[in-house]
C-alpha atoms as one frame of an Amber mdcrd trajectory, in Angstrom:
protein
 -44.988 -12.308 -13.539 -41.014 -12.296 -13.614 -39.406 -12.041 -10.089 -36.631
  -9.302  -9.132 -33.887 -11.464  -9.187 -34.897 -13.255 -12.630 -33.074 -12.405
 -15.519 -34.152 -11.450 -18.500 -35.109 -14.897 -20.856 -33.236 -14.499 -24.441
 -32.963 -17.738 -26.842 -31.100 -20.799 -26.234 -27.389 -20.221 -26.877 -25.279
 -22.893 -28.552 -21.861 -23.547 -28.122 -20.344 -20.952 -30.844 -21.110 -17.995
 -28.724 -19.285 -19.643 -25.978 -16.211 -19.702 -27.337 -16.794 -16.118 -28.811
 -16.863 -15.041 -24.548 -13.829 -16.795 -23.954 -12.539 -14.803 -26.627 -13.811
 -11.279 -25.629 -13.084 -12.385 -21.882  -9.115 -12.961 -23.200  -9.282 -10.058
 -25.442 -10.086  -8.337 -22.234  -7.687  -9.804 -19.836  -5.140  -9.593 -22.427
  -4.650  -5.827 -21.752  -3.418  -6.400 -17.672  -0.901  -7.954 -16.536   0.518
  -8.906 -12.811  -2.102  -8.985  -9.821  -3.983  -6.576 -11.803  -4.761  -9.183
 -14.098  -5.427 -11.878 -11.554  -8.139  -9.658  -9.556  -9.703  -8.693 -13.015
 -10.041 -12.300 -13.811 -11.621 -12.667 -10.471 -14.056 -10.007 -11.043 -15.004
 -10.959 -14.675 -15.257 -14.807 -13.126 -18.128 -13.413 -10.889 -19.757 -11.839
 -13.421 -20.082 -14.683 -15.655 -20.744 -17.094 -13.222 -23.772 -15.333 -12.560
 -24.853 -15.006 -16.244 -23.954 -19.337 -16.193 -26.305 -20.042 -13.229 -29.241
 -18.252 -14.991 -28.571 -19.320 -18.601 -27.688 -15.614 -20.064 -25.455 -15.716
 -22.476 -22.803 -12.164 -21.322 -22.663 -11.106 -25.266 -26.841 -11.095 -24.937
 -27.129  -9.476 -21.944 -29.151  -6.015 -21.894 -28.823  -3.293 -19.738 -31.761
  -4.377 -17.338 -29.819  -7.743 -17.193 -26.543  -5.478 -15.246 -29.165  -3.685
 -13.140 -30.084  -7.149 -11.742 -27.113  -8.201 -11.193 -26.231  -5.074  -8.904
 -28.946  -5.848  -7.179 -28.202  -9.395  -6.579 -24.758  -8.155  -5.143 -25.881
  -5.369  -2.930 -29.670  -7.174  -2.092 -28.473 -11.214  -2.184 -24.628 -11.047
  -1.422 -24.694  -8.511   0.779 -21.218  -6.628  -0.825 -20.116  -3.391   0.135
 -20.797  -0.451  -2.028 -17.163  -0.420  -3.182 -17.066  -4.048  -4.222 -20.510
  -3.641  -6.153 -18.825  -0.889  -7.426 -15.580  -2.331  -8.396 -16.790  -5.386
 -10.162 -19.576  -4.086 -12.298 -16.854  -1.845 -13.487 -15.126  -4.797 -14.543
 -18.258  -5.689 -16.654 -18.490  -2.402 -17.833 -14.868  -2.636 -19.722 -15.593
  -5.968 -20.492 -18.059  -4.434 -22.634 -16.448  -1.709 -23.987 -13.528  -4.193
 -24.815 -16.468  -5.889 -27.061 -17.643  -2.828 -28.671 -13.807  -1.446 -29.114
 -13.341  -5.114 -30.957 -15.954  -5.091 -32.694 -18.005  -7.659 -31.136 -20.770
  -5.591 -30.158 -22.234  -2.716 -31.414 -22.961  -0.880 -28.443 -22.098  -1.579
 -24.896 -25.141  -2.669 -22.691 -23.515  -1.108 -19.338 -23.712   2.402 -20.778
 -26.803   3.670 -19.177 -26.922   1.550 -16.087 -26.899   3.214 -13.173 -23.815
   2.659 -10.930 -23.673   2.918  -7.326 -22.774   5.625  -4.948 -19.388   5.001
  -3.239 -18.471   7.623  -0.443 -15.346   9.600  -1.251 -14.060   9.192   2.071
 -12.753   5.505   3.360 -14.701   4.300   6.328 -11.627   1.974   7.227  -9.801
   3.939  10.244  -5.848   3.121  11.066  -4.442   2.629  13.869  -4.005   4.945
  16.533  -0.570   6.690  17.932  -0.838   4.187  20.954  -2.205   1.309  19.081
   0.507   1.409  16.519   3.257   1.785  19.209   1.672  -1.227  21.096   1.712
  -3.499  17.574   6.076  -2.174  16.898   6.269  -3.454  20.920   4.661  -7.015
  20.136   6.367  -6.947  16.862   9.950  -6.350  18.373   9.048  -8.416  21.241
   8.284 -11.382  18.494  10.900 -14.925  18.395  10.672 -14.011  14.815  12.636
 -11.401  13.566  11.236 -10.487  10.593   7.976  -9.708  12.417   9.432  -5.944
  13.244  10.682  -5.191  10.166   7.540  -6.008   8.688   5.208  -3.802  10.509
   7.382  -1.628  10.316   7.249  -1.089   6.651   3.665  -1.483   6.895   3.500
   1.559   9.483   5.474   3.675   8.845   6.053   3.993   4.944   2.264   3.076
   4.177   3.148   0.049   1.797   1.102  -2.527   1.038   1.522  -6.395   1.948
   2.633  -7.382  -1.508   5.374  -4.706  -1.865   6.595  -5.518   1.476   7.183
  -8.849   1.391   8.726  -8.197  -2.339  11.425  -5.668  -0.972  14.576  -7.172
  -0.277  18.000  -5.523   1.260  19.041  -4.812  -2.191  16.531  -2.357  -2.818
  18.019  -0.196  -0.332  19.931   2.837  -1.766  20.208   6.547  -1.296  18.958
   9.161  -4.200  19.993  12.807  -3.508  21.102  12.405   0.001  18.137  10.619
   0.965  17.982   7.139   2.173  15.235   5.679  -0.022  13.387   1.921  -1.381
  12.699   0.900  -4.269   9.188  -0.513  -4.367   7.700  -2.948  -7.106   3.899
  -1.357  -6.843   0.876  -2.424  -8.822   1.040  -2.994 -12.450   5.466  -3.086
 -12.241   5.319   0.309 -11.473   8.343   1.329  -9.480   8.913   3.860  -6.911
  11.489   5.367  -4.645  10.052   5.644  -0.901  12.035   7.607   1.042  12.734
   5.870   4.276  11.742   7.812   7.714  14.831   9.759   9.868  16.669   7.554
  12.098  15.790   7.172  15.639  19.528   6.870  16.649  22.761   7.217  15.143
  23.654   4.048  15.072  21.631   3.315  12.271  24.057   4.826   9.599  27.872
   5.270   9.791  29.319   8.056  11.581  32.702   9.876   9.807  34.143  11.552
  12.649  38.117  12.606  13.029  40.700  10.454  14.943  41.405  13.513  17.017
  38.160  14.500  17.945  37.681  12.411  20.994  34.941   9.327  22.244  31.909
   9.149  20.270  29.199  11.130  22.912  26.222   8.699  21.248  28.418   5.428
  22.212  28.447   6.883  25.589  25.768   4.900  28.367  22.761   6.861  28.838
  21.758   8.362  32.180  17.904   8.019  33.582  18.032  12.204  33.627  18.634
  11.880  29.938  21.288  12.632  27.510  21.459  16.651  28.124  22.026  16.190
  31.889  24.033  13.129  31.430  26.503  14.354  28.622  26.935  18.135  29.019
  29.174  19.729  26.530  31.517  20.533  29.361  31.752  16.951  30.244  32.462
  15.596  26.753  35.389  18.173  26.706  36.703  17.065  29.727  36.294  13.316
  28.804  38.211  14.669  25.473  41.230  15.880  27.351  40.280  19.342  26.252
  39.491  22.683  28.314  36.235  22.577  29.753  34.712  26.215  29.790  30.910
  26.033  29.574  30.585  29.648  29.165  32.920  30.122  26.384  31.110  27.069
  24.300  29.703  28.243  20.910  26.324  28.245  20.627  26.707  26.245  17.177
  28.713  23.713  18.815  25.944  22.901  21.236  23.623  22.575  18.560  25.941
  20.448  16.877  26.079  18.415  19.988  22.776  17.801  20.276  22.263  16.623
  16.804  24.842  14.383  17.839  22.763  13.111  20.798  19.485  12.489  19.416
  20.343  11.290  15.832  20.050  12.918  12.816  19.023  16.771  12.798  15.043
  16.546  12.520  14.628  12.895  13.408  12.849  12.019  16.624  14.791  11.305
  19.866
């Protein structure tokens, strides 16, 4: 009686078929490149690594042979439903690499049955407090880079690898818009746009000679920046006649994009 986890026993294989895998299995590979490649090769290792330990040879294999070995990751290995599902799809390709080549004549994968992955991540980020408390240890860090770091992770969703690939030269600004240029997977690139700025001393202010102290270099007041820095007192401070009443509404509004940053950033 053959056990679950038993594969299916074919004939001795000699060495010719294994060098006709390594040649499917770089036939495959051969169409990635990048980490895609590298984590394909991972998944493809698995797989045959499992066909080694029970002497199947992968060009052999049958379609009860892949519904073992899903159940030897989900049963033995214990992987979650979207690794299982991930690296049998490598298999799958593999073998419709084989069949596209003309290796095999039909793909043994086809009618296995694949399993369920929920649409919906179970993963859950971080919450408004819990990110604020990780940019607080992060600024609070004797490394510097720590900050910058998670904040790029946070706040423009990248991933580790495109992080730590940006550099300050992939800064730049596309219609108005400050934006980075990310390296994503397989080379593609993309423009991110970066978030408003919190203050405006983050970008370069153009402002007249004539037109009097800057109200953002101004120190800020406990009350806050509308009590502290009143539109009559920055005319004052200007030299200029101080008449709250006769202030334009659009100048006040101007003024307060002025205090808290740029118009539609957060304070």
């Amino acid at each position: 009686m053959m056990h679950f986890s038993e594969p299916i026993p074919i004939s001795s294989a000699s060495d010719a078929p294994t060098d006709r895998v390594l040649l499917a299995a770089a036939a495959y590979l051969g169409r990635f490149k990048g980490s895609s490649r590298e984590h394909t090769q991972s998944d493809l290792r698995c797989y045959l690594t499992w066909c080694a330990g029970r002497g199947l040879d992968p060009l052999a294999a049958r379609r009860p042979d892949l519904e073992l070995y899903i159940r030897w990751m989900q049963e033995l290995r214990r992987f979650k439903p979207s690794t299982v599902s991930r690296r049998f799809s490598v298999a799958a390709w593999f073998y419709r690499t084989c069949v596209i080549d003309g290796v095999l004549q039909h793909s043994p994968a086809e009618h296995v049955r694949r399993p369920s992955v929920p649409p919906e991540s179970p993963i859950l980020g971080f919450t408004h407090l819990q990110f604020e408390a990780l940019l607080t240890a992060a600024r609070e860090s004797a490394n510097r880079y720590d900050f910058a770091l998670v904040a790029m992770l946070g706040l423009l969703g990248l991933r580790i690898f495109e992080a730590t690939g940006a550099s300050i030269g992939d800064l730049g600004e596309e219609h108005g818009h400050r934006v980075l240029r990310v390296c994503g997977k397989g080379g593609k690139v993309v423009l991110v746009p970066l978030p408003p700025c919190g203050r405006p001393g983050h970008r370069p202010r153009h402002r007249r000679p004539d037109a009097g102290p800057d109200p953002a270099e101004q120190p800020r007041c406990p009350d806050g920046p509308a009590r502290c820095h009143s539109p009559p007192a920055a005319a004052r401070a200007a030299g200029q006649h101080a008449d709250h009443q006769a202030a334009s509404p659009y100048a006040e509004a101007h003024f307060r994009d002025d205090q808290f940053g740029c118009r539609g950033g957060p304070a």
